[in-house]
PLY file of the C-alpha trace (Angstrom):
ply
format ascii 1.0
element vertex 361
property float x
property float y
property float z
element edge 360
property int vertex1
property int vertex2
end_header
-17.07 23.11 -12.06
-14.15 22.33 -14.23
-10.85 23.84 -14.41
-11.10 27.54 -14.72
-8.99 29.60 -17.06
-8.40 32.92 -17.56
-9.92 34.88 -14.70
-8.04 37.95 -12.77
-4.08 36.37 -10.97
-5.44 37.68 -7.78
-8.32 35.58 -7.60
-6.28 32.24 -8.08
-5.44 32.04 -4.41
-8.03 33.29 -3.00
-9.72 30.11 -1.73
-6.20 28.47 -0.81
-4.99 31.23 1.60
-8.89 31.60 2.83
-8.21 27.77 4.36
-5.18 28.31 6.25
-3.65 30.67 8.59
0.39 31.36 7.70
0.78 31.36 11.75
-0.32 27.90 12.24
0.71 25.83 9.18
4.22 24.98 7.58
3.07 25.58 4.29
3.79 28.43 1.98
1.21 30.99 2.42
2.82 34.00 -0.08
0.88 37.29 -0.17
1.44 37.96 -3.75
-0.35 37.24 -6.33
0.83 34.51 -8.48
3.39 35.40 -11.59
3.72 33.09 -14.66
6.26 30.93 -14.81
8.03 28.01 -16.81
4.13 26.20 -16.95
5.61 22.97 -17.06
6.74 21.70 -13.75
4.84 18.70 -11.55
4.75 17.42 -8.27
3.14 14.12 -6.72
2.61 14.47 -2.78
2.21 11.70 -0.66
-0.55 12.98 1.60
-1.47 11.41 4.90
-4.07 13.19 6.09
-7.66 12.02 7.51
-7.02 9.60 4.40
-3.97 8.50 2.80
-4.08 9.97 -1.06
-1.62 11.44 -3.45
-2.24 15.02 -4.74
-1.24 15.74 -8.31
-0.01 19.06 -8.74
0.36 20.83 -11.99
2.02 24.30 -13.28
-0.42 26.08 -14.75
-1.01 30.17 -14.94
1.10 30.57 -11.84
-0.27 28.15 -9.80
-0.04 24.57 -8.73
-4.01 22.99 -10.62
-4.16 20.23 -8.48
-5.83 16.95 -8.39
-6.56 14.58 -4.95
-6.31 10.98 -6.12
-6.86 8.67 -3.26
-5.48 6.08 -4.99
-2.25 7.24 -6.63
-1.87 7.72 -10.42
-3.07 4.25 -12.00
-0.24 1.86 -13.46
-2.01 0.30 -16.18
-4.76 1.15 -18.58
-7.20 -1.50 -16.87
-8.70 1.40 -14.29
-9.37 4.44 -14.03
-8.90 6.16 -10.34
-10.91 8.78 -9.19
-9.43 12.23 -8.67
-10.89 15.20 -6.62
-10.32 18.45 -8.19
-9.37 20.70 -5.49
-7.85 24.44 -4.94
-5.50 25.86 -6.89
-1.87 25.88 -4.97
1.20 28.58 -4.70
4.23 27.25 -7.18
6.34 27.53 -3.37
4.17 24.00 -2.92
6.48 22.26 -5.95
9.22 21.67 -3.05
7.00 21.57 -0.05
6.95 18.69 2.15
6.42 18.80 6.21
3.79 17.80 8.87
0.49 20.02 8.52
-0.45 20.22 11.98
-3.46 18.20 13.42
-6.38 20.16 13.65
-5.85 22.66 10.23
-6.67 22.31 6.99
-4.96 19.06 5.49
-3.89 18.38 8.91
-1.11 15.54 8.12
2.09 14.57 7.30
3.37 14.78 3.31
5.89 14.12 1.58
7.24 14.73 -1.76
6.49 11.14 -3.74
7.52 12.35 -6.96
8.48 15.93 -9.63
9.32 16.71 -12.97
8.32 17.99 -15.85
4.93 17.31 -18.14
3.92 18.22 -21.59
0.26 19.62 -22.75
-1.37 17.78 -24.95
-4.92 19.25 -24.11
-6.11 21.43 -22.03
-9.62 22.17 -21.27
-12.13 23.50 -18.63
-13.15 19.36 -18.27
-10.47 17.65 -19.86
-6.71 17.50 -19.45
-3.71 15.42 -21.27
-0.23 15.56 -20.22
2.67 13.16 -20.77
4.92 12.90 -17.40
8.22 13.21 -17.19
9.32 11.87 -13.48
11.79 9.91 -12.02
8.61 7.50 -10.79
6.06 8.97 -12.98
5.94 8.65 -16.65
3.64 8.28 -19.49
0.26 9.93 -20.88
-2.81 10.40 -18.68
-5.74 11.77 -19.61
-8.00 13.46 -16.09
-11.88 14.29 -17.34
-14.59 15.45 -15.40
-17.45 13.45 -14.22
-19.44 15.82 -12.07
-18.45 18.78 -10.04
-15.65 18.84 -8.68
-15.17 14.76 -9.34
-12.63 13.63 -12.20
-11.40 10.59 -13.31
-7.16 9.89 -14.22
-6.65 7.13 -16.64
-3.15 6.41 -18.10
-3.18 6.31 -22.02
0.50 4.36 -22.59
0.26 1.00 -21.77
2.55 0.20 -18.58
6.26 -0.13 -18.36
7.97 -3.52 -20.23
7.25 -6.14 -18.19
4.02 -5.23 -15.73
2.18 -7.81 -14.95
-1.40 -6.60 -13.26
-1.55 -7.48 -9.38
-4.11 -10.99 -9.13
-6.95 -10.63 -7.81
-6.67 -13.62 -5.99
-3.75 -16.07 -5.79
-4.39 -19.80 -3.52
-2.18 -20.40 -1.05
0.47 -23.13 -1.48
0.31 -26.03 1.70
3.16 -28.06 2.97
2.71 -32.02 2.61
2.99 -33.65 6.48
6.37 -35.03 7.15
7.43 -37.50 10.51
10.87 -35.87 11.01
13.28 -32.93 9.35
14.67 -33.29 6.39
17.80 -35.06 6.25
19.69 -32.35 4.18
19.39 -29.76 6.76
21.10 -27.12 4.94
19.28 -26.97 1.56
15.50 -26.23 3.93
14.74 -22.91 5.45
12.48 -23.16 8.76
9.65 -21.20 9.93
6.93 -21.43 13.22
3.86 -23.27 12.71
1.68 -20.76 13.57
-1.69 -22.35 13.47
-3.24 -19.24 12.83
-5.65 -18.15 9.88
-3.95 -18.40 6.30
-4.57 -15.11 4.90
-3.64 -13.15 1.77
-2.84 -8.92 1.89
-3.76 -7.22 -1.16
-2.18 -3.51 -0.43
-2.38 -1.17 -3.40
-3.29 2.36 -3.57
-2.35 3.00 0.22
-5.21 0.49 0.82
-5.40 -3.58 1.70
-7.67 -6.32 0.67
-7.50 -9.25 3.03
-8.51 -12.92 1.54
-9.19 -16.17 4.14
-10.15 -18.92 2.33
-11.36 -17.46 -0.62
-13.22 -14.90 1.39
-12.92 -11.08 1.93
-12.57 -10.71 5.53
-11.27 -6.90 5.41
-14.05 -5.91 7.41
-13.11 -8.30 10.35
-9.98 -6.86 11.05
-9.96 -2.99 11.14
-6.71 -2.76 13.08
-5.47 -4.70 10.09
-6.42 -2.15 7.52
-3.06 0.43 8.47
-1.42 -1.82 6.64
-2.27 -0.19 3.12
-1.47 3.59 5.01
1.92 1.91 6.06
3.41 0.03 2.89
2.57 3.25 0.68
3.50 3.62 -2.35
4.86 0.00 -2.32
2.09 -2.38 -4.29
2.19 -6.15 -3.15
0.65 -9.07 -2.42
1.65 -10.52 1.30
0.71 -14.42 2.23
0.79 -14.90 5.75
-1.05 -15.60 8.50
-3.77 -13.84 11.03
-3.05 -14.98 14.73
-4.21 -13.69 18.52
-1.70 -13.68 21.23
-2.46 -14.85 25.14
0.25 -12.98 26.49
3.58 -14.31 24.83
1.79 -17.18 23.09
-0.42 -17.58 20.47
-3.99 -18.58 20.75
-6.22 -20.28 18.96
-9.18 -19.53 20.93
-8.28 -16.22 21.88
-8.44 -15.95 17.55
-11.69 -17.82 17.01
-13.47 -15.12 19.11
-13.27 -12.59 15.61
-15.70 -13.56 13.34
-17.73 -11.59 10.78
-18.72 -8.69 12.92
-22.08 -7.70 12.00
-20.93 -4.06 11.46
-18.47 -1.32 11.55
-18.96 -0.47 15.43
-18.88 -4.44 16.39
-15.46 -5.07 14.16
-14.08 -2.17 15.83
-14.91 -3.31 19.70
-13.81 -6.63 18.94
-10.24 -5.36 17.54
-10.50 -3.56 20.69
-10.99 -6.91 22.91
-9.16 -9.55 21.15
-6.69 -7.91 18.69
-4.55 -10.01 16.09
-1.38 -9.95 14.29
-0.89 -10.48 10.40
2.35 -12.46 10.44
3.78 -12.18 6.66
6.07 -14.73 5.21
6.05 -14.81 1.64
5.97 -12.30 -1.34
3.72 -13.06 -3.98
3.81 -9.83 -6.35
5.71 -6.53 -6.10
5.21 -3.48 -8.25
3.89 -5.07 -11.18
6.42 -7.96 -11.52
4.90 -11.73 -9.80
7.36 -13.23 -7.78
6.13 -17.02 -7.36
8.71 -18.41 -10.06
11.24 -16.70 -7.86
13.09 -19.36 -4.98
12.05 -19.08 -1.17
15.34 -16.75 -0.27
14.91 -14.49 -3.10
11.00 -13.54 -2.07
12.16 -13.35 1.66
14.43 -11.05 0.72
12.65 -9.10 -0.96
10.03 -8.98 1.92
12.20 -8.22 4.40
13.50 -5.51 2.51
9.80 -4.16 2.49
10.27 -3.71 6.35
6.65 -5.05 6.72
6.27 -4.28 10.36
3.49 -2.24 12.78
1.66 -2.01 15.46
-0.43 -4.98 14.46
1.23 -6.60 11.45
5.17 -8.23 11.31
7.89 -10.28 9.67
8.51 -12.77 11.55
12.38 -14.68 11.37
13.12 -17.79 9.29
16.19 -20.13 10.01
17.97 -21.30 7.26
19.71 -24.30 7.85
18.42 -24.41 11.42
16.04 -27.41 11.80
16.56 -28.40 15.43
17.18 -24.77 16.45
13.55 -23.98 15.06
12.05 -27.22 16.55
13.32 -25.76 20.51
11.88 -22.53 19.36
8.56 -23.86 18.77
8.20 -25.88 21.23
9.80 -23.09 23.45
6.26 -20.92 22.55
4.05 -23.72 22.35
3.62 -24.11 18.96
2.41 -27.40 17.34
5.77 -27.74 15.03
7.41 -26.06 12.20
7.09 -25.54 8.33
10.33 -26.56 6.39
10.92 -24.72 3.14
13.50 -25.35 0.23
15.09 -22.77 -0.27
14.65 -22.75 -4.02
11.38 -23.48 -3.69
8.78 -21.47 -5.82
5.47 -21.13 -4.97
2.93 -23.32 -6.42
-0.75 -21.40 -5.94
-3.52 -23.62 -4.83
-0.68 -26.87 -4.21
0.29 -29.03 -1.40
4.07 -29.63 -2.59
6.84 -31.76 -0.73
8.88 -28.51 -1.67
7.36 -27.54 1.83
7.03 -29.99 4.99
5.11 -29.71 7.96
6.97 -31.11 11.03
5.45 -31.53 14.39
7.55 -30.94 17.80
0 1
1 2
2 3
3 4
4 5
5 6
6 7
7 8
8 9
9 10
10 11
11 12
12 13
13 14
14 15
15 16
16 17
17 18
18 19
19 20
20 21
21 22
22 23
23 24
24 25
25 26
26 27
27 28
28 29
29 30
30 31
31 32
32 33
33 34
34 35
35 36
36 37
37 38
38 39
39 40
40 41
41 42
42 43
43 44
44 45
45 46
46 47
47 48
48 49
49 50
50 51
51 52
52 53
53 54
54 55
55 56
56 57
57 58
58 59
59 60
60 61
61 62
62 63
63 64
64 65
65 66
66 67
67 68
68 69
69 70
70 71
71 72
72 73
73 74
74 75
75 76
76 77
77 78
78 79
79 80
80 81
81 82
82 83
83 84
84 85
85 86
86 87
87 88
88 89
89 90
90 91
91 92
92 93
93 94
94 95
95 96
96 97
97 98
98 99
99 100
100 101
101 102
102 103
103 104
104 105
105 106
106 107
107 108
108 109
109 110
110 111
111 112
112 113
113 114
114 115
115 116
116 117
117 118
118 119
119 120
120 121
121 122
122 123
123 124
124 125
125 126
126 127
127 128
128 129
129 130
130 131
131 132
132 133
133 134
134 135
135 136
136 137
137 138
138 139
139 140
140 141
141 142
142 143
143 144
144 145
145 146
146 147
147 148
148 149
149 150
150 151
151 152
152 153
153 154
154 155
155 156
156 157
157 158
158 159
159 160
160 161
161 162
162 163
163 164
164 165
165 166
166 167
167 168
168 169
169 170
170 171
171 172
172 173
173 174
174 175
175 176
176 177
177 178
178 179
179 180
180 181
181 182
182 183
183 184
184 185
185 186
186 187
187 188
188 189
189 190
190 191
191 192
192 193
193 194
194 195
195 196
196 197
197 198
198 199
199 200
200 201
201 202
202 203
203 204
204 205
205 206
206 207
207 208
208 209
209 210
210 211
211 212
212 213
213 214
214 215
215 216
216 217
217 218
218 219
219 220
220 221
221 222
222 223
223 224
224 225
225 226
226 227
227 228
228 229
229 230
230 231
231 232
232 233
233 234
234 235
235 236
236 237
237 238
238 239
239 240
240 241
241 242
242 243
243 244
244 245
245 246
246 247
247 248
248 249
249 250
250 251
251 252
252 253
253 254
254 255
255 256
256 257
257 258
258 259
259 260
260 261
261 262
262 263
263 264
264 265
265 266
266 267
267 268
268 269
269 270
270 271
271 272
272 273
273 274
274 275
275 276
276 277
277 278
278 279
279 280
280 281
281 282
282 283
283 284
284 285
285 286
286 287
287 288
288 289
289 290
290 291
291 292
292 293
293 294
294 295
295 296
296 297
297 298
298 299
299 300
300 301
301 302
302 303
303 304
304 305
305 306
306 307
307 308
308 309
309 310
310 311
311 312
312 313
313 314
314 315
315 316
316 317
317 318
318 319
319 320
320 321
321 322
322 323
323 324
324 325
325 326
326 327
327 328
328 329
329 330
330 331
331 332
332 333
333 334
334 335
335 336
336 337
337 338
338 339
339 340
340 341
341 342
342 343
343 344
344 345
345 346
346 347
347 348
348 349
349 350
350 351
351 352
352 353
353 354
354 355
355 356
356 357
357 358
358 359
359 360
């Protein structure tokens, strides 16, 4: 069914207030029928419901047409996302933001993501063009039909000056082995040797891609996969590490227990046994601009501005100018040693540099 026109106001919220009850829901659940009004006003909600997605909402008639896209608007012209046509909404929604409780319809918390204005530049029952005019949100996109209620968004304008597309994959820069600290302390940032799994996070769309050695290990760790839900509507690309803990310590063995589980059920009862950290500590790409030519202090900056930091998934500290203070700490948890850093060091994908030492306790 595509976007219907021109039938009776009373009918265009019929199927909205059918799916929720006014006495159990924050959201605005007017009696009236809808009244034309300005026809040009947007909103982007930040929806986390069942699953995280954005819904699109666009004046039209008197009501909100609105779109689900579980991936959020797309940056670039390389993809398309895919965008569920769903109920018309009241024009009260263009300001609405709140918890929906659990249990009803679109039972989750939202949040307003983005509003403005948008111009017309087609309008039909299985096409629509509009140009955005947001404080986040600008440009042409075009939404067509595929089948049913299933569209697709593509942006028309290429992306703002400057994008750069997020990798698909970038290799991991590795320290060179050193016998002692660096003599000029204070020019070397310090960090645990973890000795855990060197792992990439991909997190775009309110989703995450984990890479291990080349491989796509997403599937191993579903406690991991939050992540995406959490960081939203931040795009980035995390290097870090996967560890286990035995109590206070890390360990190794404790870690080598999660393999490739050979399904769903078994990755989800071994999270439950033996769960793991994602330990992030570098920055490798953030909203469309890469950040590898960028020094060591610059990208931890900007990643612990990011606040990366859950249940199962953290920041840990860095010492700047601290060598022997980060040896006692490592050896203080056990730890094999620590990795020095300069601290205008870029990062050099796939390298093992001298910009980066490896010191054991």
């Amino acid at each position: 069914m595509g976007v219907r026109q021109n039938y009776p106001m009373s009918d265009r919220l019929d199927e909205y207030r059918r799916k929720r009850d006014a006495r159990r829901t924050p959201e605005p659940v007017p009696p009236d029928r809808p009244k034309p009004a300005s026809d040009n006003r947007f909103v982007i909600q930040q929806h986390h419901a069942r699953s995280l997605h954005w819904d699109v909402r666009l004046e039209r008639d008197g009501v909100l047409v609105s779109f689900a896209v579980p991936r959020g608007l797309p940056r670039d012209q390389a993809r398309n996302h895919l965008a569920k046509h769903t109920e018309d909404q009241p024009l009260e929604y263009l300001d609405f933001s709140g918890t929906i409780p659990a249990g009803e319809y679109g039972g989750g918390r939202m949040t307003i993501h983005d509003r403005g204005t948008y111009e017309t530049g087609k309008w039909r029952d299985d096409e629509i063009g509009v140009t955005f005019h947001g404080d986040r949100t600008s440009g042409r996109y075009i939404f067509f039909q595929t089948s049913g209620n299933d569209w697709m968004v593509r942006r028309m304008d290429p992306p703002e000056p400057g994008w750069e597309p997020m990798p698909d994959t970038v290799e991991p820069m590795l320290p060179t082995a050193a016998a002692g600290l660096p003599p000029d302390d204070a020019a070397w940032a310090y960090e645990m040797s973890w000795g855990g799994r060197r792992t990439q996070a991909y997190v775009s769309g309110g989703r995450v891609r984990l890479v291990s050695g080349g491989a796509d290990v997403t599937g191993w760790y579903p406690e991991l996969r939050p992540i995406g839900d959490a960081t939203a509507p931040i795009e980035v690309v995390l290097d870090g590490e996967i560890v286990a803990f035995d109590g206070p310590n890390v360990s190794p063995d404790r870690l080598a227990k999660r393999r490739e589980p050979r399904d769903a059920a078994a990755g989800r009862r071994a999270a439950d046994r033996t769960p793991v950290q994602f330990l992030a500590y570098d920055l490798l790409w953030l909203e469309g601009h890469g950040t590898t030519t960028v020094g060591y202090v610059q990208r931890r900056e900007l990643l612990d501005g990011l606040g990366v930091a859950g249940d199962h998934w953290q920041t840990p500290p860095y010492f700047p100018g601290g060598g022997e203070f980060a040896m006692d700490a490592a050896a203080a948890q056990g730890l094999a040693g620590v990795v020095a850093k300069r601290l205008d060091s870029p990062y050099v994908p796939g390298r093992r540099s001298k910009l980066w030492l490896l010191v054991d306790v």
